[in-house]
Backbone as CSV, one residue per row, in Angstrom:
resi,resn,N_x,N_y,N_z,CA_x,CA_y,CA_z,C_x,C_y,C_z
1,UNK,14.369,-3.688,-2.033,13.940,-2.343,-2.392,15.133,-1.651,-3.036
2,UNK,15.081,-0.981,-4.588,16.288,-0.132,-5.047,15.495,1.539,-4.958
3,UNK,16.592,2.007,-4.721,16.362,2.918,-4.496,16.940,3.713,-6.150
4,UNK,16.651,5.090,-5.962,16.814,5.989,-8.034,17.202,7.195,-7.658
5,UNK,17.643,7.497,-8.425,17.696,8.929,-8.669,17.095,9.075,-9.468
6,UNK,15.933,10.341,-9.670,14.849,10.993,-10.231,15.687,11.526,-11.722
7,UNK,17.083,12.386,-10.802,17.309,12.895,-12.295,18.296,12.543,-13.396
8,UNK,19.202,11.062,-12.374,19.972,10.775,-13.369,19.646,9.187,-13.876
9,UNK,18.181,8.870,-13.445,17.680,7.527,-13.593,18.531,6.271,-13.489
10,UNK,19.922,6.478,-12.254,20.515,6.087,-11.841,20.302,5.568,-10.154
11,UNK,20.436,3.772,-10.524,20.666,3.000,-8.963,21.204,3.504,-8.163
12,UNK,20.937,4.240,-6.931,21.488,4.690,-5.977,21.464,3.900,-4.128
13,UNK,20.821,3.161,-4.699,20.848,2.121,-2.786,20.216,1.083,-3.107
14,UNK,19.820,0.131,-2.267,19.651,-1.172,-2.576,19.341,-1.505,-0.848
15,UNK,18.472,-1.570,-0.227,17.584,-2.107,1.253,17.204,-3.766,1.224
16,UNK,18.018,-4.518,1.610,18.090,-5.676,1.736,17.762,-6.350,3.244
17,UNK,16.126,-6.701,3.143,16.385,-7.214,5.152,14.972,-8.175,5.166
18,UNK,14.243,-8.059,4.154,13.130,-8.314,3.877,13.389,-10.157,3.360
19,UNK,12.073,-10.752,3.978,12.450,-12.142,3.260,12.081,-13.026,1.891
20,UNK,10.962,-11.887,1.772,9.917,-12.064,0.297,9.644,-10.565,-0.258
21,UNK,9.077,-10.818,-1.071,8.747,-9.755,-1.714,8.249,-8.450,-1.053
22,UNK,8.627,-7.645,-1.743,8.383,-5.676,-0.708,6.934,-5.254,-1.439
23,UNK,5.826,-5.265,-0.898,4.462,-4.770,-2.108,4.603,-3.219,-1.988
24,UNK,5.224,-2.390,-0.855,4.511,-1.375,-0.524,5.872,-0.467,0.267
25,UNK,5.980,1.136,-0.016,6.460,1.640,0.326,6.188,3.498,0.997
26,UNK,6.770,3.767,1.464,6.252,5.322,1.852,7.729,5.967,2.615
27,UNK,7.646,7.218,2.214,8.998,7.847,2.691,8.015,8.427,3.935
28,UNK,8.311,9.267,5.101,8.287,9.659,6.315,8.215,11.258,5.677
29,UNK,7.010,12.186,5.836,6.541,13.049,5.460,6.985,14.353,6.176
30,UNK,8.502,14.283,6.395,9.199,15.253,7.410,9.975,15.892,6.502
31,UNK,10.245,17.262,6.442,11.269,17.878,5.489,12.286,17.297,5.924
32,UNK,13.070,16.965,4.985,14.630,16.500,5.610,15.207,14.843,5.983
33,UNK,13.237,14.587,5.766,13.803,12.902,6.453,14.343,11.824,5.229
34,UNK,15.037,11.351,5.450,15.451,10.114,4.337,14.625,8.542,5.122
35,UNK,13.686,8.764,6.548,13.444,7.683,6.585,12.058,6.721,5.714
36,UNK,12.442,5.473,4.914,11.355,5.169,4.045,11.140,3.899,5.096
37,UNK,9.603,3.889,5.187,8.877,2.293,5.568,8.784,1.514,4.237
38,UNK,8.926,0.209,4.522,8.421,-0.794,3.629,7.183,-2.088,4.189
39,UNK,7.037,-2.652,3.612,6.099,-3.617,4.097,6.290,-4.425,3.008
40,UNK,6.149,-6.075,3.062,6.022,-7.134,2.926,5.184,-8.228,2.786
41,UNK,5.392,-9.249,1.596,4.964,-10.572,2.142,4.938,-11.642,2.915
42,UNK,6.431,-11.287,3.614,6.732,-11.725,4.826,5.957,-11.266,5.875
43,UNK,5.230,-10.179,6.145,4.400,-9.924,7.169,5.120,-8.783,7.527
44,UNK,6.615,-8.750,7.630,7.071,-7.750,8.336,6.758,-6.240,7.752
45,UNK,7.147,-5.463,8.849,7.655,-3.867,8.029,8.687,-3.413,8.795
46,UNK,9.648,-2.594,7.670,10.663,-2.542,8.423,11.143,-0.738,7.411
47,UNK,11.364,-0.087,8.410,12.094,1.428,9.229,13.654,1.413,8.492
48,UNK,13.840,2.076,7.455,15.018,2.553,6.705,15.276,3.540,6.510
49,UNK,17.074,3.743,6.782,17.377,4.922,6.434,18.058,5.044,5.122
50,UNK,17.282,5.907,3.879,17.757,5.638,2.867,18.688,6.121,2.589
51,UNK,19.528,7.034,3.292,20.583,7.894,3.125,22.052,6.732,3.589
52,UNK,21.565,6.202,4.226,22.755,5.167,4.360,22.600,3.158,4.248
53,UNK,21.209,3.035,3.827,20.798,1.773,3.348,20.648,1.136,4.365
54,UNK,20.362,1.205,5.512,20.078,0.302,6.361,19.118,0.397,7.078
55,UNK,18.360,-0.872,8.035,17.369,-0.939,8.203,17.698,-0.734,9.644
56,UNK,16.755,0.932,10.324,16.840,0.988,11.336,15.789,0.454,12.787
57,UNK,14.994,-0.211,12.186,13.558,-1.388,12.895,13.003,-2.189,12.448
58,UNK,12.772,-3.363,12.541,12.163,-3.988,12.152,10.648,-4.293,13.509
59,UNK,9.797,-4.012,12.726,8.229,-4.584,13.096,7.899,-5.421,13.521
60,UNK,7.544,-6.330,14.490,7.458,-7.560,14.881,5.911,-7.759,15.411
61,UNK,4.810,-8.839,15.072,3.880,-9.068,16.167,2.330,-7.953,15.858
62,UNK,2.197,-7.234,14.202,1.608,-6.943,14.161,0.583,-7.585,13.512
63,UNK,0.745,-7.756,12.256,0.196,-8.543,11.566,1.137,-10.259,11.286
64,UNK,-0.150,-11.349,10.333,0.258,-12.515,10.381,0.060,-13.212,9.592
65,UNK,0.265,-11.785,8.334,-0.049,-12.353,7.057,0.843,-11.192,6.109
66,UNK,0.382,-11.479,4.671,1.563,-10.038,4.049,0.966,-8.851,4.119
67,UNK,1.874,-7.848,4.706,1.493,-6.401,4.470,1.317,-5.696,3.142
68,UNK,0.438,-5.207,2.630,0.233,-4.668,1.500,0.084,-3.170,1.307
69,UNK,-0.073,-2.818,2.363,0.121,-1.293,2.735,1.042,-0.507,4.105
70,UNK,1.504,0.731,3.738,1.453,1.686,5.428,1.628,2.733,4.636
71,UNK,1.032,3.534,5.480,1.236,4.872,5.092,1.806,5.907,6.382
72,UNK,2.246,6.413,5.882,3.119,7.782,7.709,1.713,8.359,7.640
73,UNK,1.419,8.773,9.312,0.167,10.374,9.679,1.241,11.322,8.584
74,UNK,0.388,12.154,8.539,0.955,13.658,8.084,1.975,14.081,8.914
75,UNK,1.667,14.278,10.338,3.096,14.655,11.327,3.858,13.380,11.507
76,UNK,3.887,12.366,10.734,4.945,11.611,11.044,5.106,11.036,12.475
77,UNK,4.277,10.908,13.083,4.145,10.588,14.372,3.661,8.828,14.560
78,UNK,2.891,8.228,13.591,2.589,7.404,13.544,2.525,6.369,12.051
79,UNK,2.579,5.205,12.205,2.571,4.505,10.250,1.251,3.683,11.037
80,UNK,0.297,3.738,9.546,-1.129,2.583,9.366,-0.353,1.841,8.559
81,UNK,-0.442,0.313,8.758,-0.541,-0.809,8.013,-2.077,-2.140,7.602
82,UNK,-1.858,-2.051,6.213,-3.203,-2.721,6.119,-2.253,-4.511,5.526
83,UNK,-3.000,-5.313,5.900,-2.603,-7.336,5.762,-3.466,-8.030,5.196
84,UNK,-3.034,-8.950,4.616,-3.897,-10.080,4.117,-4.639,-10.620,5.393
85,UNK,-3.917,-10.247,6.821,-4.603,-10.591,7.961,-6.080,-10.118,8.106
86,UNK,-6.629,-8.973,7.182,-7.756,-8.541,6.882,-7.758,-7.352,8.243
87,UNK,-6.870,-6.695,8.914,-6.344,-6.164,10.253,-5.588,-4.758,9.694
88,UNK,-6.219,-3.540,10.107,-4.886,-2.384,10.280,-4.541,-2.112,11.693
89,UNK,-3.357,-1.870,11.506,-2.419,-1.958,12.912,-1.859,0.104,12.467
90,UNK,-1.737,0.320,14.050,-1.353,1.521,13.906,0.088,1.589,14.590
91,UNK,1.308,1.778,14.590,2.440,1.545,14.686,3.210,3.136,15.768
92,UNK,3.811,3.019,16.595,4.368,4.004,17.063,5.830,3.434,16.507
93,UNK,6.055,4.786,15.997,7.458,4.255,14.991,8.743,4.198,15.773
94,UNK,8.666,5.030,16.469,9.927,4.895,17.547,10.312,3.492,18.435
95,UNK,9.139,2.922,18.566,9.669,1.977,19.509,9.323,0.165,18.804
96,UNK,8.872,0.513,17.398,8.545,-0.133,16.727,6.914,-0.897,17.517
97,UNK,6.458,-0.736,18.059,5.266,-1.258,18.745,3.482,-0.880,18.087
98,UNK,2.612,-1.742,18.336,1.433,-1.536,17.877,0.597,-0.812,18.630
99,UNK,0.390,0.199,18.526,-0.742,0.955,19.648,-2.626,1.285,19.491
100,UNK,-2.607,0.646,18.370,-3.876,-0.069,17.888,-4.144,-1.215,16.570
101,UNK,-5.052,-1.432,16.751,-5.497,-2.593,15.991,-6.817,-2.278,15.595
102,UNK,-7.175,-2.326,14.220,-8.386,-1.948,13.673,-8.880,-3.115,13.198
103,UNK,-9.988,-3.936,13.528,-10.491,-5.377,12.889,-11.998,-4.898,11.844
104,UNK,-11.660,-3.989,11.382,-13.532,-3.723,10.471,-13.438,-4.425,9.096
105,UNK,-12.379,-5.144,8.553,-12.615,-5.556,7.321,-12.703,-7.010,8.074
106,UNK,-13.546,-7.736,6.228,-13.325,-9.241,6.382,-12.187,-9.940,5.420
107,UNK,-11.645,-9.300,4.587,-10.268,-9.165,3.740,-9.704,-8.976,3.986
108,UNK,-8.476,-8.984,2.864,-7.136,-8.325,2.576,-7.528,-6.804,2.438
109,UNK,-6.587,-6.486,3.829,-6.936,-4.516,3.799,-5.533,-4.196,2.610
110,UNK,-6.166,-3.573,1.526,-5.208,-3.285,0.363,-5.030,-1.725,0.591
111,UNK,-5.374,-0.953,0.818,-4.807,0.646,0.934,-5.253,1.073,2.429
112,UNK,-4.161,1.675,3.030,-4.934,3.075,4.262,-3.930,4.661,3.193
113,UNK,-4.364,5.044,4.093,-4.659,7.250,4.152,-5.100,7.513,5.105
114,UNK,-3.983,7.999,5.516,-4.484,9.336,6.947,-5.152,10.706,6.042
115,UNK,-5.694,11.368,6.805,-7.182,12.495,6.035,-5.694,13.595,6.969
116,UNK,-4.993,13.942,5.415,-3.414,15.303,5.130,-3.541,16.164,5.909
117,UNK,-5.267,16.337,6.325,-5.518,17.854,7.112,-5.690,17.219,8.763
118,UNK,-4.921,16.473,9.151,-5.234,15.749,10.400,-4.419,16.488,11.687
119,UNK,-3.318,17.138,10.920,-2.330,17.796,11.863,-3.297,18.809,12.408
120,UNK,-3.619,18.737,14.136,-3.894,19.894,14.633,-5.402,19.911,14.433
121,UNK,-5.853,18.652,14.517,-7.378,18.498,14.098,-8.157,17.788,15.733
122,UNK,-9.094,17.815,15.838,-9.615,17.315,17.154,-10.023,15.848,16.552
123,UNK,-10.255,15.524,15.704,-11.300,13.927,15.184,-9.675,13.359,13.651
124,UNK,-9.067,12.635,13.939,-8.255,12.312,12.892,-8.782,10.902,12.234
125,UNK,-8.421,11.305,10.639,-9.525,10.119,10.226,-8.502,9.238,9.119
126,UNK,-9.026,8.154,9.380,-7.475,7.041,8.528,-8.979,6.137,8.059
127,UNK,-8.531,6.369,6.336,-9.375,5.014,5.725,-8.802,3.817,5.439
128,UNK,-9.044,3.091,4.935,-8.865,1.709,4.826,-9.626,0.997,3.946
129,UNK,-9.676,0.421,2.564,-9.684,0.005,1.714,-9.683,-2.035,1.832
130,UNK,-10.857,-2.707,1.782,-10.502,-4.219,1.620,-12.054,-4.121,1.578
131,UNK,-12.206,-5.994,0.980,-13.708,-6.172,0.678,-14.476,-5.671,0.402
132,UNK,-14.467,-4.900,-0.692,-14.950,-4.037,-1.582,-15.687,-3.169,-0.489
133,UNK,-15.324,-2.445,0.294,-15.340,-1.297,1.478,-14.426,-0.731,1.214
134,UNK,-14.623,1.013,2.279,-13.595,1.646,2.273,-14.648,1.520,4.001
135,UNK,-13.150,1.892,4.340,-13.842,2.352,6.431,-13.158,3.239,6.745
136,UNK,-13.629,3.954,7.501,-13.255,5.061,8.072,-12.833,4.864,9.429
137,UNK,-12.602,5.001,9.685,-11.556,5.114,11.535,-10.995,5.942,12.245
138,UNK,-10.907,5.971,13.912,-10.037,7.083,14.270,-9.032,6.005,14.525
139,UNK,-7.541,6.692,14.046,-6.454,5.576,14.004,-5.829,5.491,16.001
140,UNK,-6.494,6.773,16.820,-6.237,6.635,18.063,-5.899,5.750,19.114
141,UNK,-5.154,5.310,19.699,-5.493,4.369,20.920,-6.399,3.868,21.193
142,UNK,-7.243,5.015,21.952,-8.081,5.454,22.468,-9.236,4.747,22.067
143,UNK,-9.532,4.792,20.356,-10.615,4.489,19.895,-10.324,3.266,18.982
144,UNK,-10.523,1.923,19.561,-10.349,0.800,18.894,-12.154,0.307,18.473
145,UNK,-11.210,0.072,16.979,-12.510,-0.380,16.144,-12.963,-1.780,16.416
């Protein structure tokens, strides 16, 4: 993963931890945060701080195939990942761990989105994109698909 500067279209970091190719990226939707997720063909995803280039988690045990998506909740509280495993996994980022597992596709899940207006909502809704579907989900614990 290289990282840019916007305004001087200048290389500014370089995230090296990954073993194949990076499909997919997302910065952490916090004023102030420099932390970016990535995801992989290696399967993994892995927790960077772009302000100093290094990788502060790596993902283990979610998926078992390449990641092609994650996206952060809006409060940053949680990352969706979608796999060629045809599987979204919902990630508590702190401890790097899976705290759900969504099985509704029969594909490669190619996009999730948490629904922006989720902060402070009673029903939070995360889609998911594979086999020419989109699904809807609560990305909760609680409520495994």
């Amino acid at each position: 993963v290289r990282l840019w500067d916007s305004v001087t279209q200048s290389r500014i970091g370089k995230l090296a931890g990954h073993e194949k190719g990076v499909w997919c990226t997302d910065f952490k939707p916090v004023k102030g945060s420099t932390v970016l997720c990535s995801g992989s063909e290696d399967g993994q995803i892995i927790l960077w701080d772009a302000r100093t280039n290094r990788a502060e988690r790596k993902f283990d045990g979610g998926h078992s195939k390449a990641v092609y998506c994650v996206c952060w909740s809006p409060d940053g509280a949680t990352i969706a990942s979608g796999s060629e495993d045809a599987k979204v996994c919902i990630w508590e980022p702190g401890s790097g761990t899976v705290i759900n597992t969504i099985q509704s596709h029969t594909s490669t899940v190619k996009s999730v989105a948490f629904n922006p207006q989720m902060i402070n909502v009673s029903h939070p809704l995360l889609a998911s994109a594979g086999d020419f579907f989109i699904h809807l989900s609560d990305p909760r614990p609680a409520h495994k698909a």
